[in-house]
C-alpha positions as CSV (number, residue, x, y, z in Angstrom):
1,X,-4.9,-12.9,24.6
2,X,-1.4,-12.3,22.7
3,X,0.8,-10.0,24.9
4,X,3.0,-7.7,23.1
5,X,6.4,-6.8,24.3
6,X,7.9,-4.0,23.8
7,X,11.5,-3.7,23.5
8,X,14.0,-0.3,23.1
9,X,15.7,0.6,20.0
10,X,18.3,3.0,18.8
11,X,18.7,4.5,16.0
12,X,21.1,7.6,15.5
13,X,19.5,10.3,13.0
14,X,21.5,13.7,12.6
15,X,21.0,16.7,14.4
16,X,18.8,18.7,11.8
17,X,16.6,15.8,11.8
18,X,15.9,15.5,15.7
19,X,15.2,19.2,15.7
20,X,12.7,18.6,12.8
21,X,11.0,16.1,14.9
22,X,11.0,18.1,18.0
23,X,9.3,20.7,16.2
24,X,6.8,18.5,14.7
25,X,5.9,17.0,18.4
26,X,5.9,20.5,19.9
27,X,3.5,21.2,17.2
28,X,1.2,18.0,17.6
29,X,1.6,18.5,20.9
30,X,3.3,15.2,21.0
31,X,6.4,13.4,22.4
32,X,9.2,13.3,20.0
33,X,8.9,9.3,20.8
34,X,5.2,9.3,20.1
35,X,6.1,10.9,16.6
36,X,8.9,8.4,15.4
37,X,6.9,5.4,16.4
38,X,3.8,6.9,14.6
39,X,6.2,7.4,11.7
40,X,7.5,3.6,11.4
41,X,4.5,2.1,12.2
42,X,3.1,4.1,9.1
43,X,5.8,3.5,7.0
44,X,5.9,-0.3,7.5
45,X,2.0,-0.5,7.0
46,X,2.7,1.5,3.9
47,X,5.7,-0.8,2.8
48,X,3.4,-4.1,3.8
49,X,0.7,-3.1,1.4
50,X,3.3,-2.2,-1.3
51,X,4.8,-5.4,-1.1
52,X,1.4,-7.3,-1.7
53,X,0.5,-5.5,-4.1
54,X,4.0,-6.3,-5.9
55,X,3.3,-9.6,-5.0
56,X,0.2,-9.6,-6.6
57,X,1.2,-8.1,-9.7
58,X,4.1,-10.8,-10.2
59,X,1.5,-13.7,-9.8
60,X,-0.6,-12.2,-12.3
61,X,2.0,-12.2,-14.8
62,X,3.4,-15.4,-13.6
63,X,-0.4,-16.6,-14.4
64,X,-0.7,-15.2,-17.4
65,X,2.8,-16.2,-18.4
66,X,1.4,-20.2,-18.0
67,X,-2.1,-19.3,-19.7
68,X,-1.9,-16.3,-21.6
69,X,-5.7,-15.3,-20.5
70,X,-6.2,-11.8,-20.7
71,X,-8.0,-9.1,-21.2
72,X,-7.3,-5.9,-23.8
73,X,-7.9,-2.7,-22.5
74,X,-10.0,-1.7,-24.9
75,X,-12.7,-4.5,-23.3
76,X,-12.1,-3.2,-20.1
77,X,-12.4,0.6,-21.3
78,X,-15.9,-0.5,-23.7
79,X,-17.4,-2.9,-20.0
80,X,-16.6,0.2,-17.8
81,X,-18.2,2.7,-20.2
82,X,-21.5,0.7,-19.3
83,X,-21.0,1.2,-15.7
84,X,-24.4,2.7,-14.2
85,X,-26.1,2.5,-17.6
86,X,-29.5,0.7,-17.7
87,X,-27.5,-2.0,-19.8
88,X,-24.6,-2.4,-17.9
89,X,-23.1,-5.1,-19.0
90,X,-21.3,-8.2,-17.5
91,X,-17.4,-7.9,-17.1
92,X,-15.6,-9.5,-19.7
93,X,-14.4,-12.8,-20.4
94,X,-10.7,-13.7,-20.4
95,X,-9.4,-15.0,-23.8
96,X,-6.2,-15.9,-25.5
């Protein structure tokens, strides 16, 4: 069982902001706390996924950059126009 610890953090926002968020918790009939740790926790599962994806891309090109397999769009436009057709065909195969 991993126990989690929980530690306090400032961070200094302006005035119009911590109004903002007050209203926002009044509204959601939530803590202003509750609110900004929603917020981050969001934003950093946001910014995770954004960074793999990045990540991705870069190894794709990286990849492609030592093989130079691809595919055109057009084979990728002409296999998806098959989708859900009786004759749906087979994805196609990377070339040079």
């Amino acid at each position: 069982m991993t126990v989690t610890t929980t530690r306090p953090v400032a961070i200094k926002i302006d005035q119009d902001t911590r109004e903002r968020v007050k209203r926002l918790a009044e509204a959601r009939h939530r803590t202003p706390h509750w609110l900004m740790r929603e917020s981050i926790s969001q934003y950093v599962a946001r910014e995770e996924k954004r960074e793999a994806f990045r990540q991705d891309a870069i190894n794709a090109w990286n990849e492609y950059q030592k093989n130079g397999l691809h595919v055109t769009g057009d084979e990728v436009v002409a296999w998806l126009d098959t989708w859900g057709d009786v004759n749906e065909e087979a994805a196609p195969i990377c070339h040079k």
